[in-house]
N, C-alpha and C positions, 0 to 999 in steps of 0.2 A: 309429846308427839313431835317427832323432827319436821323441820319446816317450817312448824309456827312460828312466826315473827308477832303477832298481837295476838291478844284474848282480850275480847271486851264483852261486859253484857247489859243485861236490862234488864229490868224485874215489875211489876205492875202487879196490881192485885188481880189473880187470877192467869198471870202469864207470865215467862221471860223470854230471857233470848239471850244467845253467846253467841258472840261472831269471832270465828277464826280467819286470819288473815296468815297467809303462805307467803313464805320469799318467792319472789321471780324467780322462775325456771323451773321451779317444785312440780314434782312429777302428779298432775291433780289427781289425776284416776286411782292412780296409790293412795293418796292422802284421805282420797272419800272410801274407799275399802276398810283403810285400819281405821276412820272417822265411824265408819259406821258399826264396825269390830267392838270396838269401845261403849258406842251405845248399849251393844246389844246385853252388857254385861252390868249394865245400871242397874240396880235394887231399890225398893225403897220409898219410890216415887207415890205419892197418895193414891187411895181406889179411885176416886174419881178425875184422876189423872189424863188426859190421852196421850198416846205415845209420843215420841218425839219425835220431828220430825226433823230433816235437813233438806236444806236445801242451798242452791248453790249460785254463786252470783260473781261478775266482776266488777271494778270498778267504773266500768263503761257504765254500771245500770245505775240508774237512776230516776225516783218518782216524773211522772209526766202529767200528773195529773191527783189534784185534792180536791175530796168532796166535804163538807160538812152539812149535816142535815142539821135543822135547826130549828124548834118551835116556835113558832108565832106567838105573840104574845098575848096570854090567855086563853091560849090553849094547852091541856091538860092531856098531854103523849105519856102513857107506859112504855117505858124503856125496854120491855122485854117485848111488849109486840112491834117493839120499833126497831130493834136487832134483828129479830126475826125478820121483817120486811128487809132490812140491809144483807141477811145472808141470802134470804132466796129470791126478790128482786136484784138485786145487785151485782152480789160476791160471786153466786151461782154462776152465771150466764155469763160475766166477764172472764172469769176466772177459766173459758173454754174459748176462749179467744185466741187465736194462734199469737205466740208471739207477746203473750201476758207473763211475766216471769212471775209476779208476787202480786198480791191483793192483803191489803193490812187494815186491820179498823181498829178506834181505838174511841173511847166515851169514859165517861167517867161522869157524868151530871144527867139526871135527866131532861136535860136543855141540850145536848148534844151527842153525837158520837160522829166522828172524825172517820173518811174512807179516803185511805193512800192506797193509789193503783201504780204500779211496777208495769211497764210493760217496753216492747219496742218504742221506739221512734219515728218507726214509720206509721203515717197516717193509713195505713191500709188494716190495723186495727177494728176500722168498723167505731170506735168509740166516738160517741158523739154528748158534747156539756154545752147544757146551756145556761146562760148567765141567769 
């Protein structure tokens, strides 16, 4: 695809990620057209697959914000009612925030899963951490 100056990606169990990065002055709106042209002609992908999605960012953006949830010791958390809590306490309701570009979670232990919030800079977010 013209434009591309990087391809990088990521893979985890259960998920990846490729980031394309454009030369300066790259015409974006073109780029996400034939970007998504391209998708749409993907095969292959497992049944229980969901689509893919794009999404779109500069280098201006940047995490503002990590959470890690974390189990006390001796106590006994299921990781899948603990995701569950992370997506619709959390993910949900942040993720309709004006001004939130990306919500990321990431776990791997039943001792933790990681939540990176993407959003503005400015405080008028509404998000409020407390220690």
């Amino acid at each position: 695809m013209s434009g591309v100056q990087n391809i990088s990606s990521d893979s985890r169990r259960g998920s990846g990620r490729v980031s394309l990065e454009y030369s300066v002055g790259h015409d974006m709106d073109d780029a996400l057209v034939k970007l998504l042209g391209q998708l749409a002609r993907v095969s292959g992908l497992p049944n229980d697959a969901k689509q893919p999605e794009v999404r779109t960012s500069n280098s201006e953006d940047s995490p503002i914000a990590r959470l890690a949830l974390v189990a006390k010791d001796g106590n006994s958390i299921d990781v899948d009612t603990l995701g569950e809590f992370v997506e619709t306490v959390i993910i949900e309701p942040m993720s309709r925030i004006p001004g939130v570009a990306e919500i990321d979670t990431r776990g791997g232990s039943k001792r933790e899963i990681n939540f990176v919030g993407h959003g503005s800079r400015s405080p008028t977010t509404g998000c409020r951490f407390k220690k």
